[in-house]
C-alpha positions as CSV (number, residue, x, y, z in Angstrom):
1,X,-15.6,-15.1,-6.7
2,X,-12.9,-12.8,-8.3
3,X,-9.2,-13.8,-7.5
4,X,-8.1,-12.0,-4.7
5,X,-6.0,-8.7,-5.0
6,X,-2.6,-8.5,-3.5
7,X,-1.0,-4.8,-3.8
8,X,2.4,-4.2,-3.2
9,X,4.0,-0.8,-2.4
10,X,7.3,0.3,-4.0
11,X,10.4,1.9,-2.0
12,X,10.7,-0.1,0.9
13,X,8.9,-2.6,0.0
14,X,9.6,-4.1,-3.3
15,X,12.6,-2.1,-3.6
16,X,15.4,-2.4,-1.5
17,X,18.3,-0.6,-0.4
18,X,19.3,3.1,0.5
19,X,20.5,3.8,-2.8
20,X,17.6,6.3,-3.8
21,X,17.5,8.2,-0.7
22,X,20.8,8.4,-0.7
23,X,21.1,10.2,-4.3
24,X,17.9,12.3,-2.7
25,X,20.0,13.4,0.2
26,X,23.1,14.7,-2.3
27,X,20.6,16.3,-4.9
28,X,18.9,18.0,-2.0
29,X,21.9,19.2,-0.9
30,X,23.3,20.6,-4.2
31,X,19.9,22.3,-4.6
32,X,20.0,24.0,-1.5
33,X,24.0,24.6,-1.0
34,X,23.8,22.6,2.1
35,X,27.1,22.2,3.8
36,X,28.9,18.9,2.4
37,X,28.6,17.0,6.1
38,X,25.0,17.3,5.2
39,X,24.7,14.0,3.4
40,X,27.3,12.1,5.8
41,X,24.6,13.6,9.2
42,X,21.6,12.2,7.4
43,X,23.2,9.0,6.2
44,X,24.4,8.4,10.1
45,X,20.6,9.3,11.1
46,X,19.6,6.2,8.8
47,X,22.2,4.1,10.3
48,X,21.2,4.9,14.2
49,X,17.7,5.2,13.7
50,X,17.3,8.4,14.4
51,X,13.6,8.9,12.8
52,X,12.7,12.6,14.7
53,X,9.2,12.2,13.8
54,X,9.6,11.3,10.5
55,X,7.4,8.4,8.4
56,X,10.2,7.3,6.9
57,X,14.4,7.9,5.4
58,X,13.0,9.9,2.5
59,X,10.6,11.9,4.8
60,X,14.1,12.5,7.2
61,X,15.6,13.9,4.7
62,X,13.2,16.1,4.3
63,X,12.8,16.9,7.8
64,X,16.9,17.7,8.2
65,X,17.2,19.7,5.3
66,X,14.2,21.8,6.1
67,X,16.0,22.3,9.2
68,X,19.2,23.1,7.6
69,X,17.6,25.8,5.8
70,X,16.5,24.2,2.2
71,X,12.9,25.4,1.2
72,X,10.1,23.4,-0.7
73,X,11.3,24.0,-4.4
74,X,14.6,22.3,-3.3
75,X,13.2,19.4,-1.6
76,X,10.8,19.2,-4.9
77,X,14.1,19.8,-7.8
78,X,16.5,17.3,-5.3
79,X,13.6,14.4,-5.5
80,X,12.8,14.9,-9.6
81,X,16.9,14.6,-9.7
82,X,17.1,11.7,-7.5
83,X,13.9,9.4,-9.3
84,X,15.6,10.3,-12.7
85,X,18.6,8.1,-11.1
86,X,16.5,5.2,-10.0
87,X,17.8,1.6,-10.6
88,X,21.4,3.5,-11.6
89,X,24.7,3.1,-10.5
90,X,24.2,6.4,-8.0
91,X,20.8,5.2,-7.1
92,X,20.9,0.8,-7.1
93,X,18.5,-0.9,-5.7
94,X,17.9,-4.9,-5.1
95,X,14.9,-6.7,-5.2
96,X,14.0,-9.1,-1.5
97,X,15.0,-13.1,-1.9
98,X,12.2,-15.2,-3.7
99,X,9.7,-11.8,-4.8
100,X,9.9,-12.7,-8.1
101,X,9.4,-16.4,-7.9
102,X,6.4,-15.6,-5.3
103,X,5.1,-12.6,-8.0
104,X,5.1,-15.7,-10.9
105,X,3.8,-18.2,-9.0
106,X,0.7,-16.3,-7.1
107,X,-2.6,-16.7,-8.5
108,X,-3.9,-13.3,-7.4
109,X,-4.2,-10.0,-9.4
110,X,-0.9,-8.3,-8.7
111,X,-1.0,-4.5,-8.1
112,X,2.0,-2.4,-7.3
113,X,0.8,1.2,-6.0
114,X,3.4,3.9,-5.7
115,X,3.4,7.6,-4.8
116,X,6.8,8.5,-7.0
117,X,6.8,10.0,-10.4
118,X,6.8,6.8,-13.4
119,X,10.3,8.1,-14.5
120,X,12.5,4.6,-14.7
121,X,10.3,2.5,-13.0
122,X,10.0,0.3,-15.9
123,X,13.9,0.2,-15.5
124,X,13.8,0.0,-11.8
125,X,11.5,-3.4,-12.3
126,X,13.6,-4.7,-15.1
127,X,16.3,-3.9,-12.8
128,X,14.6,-5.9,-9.8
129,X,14.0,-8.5,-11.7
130,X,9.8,-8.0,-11.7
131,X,9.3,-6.9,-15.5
132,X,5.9,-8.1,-16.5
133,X,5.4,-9.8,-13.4
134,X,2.5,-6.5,-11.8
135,X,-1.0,-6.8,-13.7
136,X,-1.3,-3.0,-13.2
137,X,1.6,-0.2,-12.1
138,X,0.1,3.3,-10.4
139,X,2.3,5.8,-10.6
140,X,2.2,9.4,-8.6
141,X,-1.0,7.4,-6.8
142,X,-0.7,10.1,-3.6
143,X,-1.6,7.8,-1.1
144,X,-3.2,7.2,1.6
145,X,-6.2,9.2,-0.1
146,X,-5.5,7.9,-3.5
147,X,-4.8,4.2,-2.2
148,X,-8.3,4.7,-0.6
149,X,-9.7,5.8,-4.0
150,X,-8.2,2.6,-5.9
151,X,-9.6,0.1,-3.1
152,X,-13.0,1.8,-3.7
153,X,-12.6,1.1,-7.4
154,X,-12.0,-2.7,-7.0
155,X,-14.6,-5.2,-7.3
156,X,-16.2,-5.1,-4.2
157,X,-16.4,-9.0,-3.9
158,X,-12.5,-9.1,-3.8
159,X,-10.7,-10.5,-1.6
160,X,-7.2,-7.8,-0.8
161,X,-4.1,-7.9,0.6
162,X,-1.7,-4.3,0.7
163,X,1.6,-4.9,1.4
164,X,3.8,-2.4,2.5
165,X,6.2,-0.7,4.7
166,X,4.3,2.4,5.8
167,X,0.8,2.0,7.6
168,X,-0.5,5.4,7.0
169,X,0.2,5.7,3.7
170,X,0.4,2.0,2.7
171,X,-2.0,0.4,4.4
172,X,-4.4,2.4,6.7
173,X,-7.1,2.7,3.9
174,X,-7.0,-1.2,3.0
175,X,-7.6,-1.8,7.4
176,X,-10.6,1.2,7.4
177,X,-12.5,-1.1,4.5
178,X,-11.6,-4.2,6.4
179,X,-8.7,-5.7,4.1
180,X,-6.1,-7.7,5.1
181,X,-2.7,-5.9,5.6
182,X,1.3,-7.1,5.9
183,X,3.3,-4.6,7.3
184,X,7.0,-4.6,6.5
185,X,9.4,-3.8,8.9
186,X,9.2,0.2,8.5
187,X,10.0,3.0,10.8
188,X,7.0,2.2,13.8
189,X,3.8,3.9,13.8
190,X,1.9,3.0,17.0
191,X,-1.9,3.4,14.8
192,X,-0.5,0.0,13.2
193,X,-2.7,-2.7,13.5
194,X,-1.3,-5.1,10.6
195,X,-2.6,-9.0,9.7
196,X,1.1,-10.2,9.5
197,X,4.4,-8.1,10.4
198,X,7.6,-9.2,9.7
199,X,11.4,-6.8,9.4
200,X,11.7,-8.2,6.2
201,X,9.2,-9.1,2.9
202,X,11.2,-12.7,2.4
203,X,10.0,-13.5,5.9
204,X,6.1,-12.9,4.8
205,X,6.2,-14.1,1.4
206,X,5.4,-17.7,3.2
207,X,1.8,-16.2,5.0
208,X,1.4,-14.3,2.0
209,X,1.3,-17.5,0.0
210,X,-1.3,-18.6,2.6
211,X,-3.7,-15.9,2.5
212,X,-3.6,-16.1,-1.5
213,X,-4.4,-20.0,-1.0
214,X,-7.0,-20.6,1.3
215,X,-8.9,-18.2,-1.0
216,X,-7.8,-19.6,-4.0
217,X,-9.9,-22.6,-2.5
218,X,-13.0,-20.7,-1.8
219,X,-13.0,-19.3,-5.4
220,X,-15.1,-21.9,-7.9
């Protein structure tokens, strides 16, 4: 048997903290000539959970400034501003307690899967603290149809886990092949159906460790 596959989303998930969103929300702004409360308004919607049908902060952003009269090419310039800021002083972000030490210690193929742009994220994992510690790094993957595509590319015998703080986009194609799934906190999504849910990643890391091992013991 193959060692089982563990694949980890990015913001959110591995990486922590408003930071990013928050340099999206001021280069979207500045793009679009957005009054200055702007970023203060969406900043408070993060704060009171005020989600208004969006999947997440970043798609909230999206959804206010659309409303506030900023067009596509905005949205698109304000993002490519805000990634080339990642893991920056106007863009930190902090790894969760004990990823790295779980990452080194796991024996399972390590994937991390995310839909932004590869500009700094070998900084942003240096930054974390998770250089060298993903077997393989897809950038601009466009889930959830190209997560479905990269499942259907893995040994079929494999054993997988996705990890991540989205279900639609994270983890809906790993349940529709009938892969495990760890769902992290995340703005709710009443279509979730997750193995394991937890608010935070340091609070799965121990069933995580589970799954990986009672495989490990199946493996020859």
């Amino acid at each position: 048997m193959p060692r089982p596959i563990l694949i980890f989303d990015f913001d959110g998930t591995v990486a922590l903290g408003d930071g990013p969103v928050r340099a999206y929300a001021r280069a979207v702004a500045a793009e679009a000539a957005l009054p200055e409360s702007f970023v203060d308004e969406v900043i408070a919607g993060f704060a009171t959970g005020q989600d208004e049908g969006a999947i997440d902060a970043y798609d909230l952003v999206r959804v206010r400034a659309t409303a506030a009269g900023a067009g596509g090419d905005d949205l698109a310039r304000g993002y490519a501003a805000s990634r080339a800021r990642l893991a920056s002083q106007e863009a930190p972000i902090v790894p969760p307690a004990g990823l790295a030490a779980f990452l080194a210690a796991v024996e399972a193929e390590r994937i991390l899967v995310t839909n932004a742009p590869g500009v700094r994220i070998p900084e942003a994992l240096a930054a974390l603290g998770l250089e060298g510690l993903f077997d393989r790094v897809v950038v601009e993957a466009g889930k959830p149809e190209g997560l479905a595509a990269l499942l259907d590319e893995l040994d079929p015998d494999a054993e997988v886990l996705a990890v991540g703080d989205i279900w639609r986009n994270d983890l809906a194609p790993a349940h529709e092949r009938g892969h495990a799934t760890a769902l992290v906190g995340g703005y709710p999504d009443p279509a979730a159906e997750p193995d394991f849910h937890a608010a935070t990643l340091p609070e799965l890391l121990p069933a995580l460790s589970a799954w990986v091992h009672a495989r490990a013991r199946r493996t020859p």
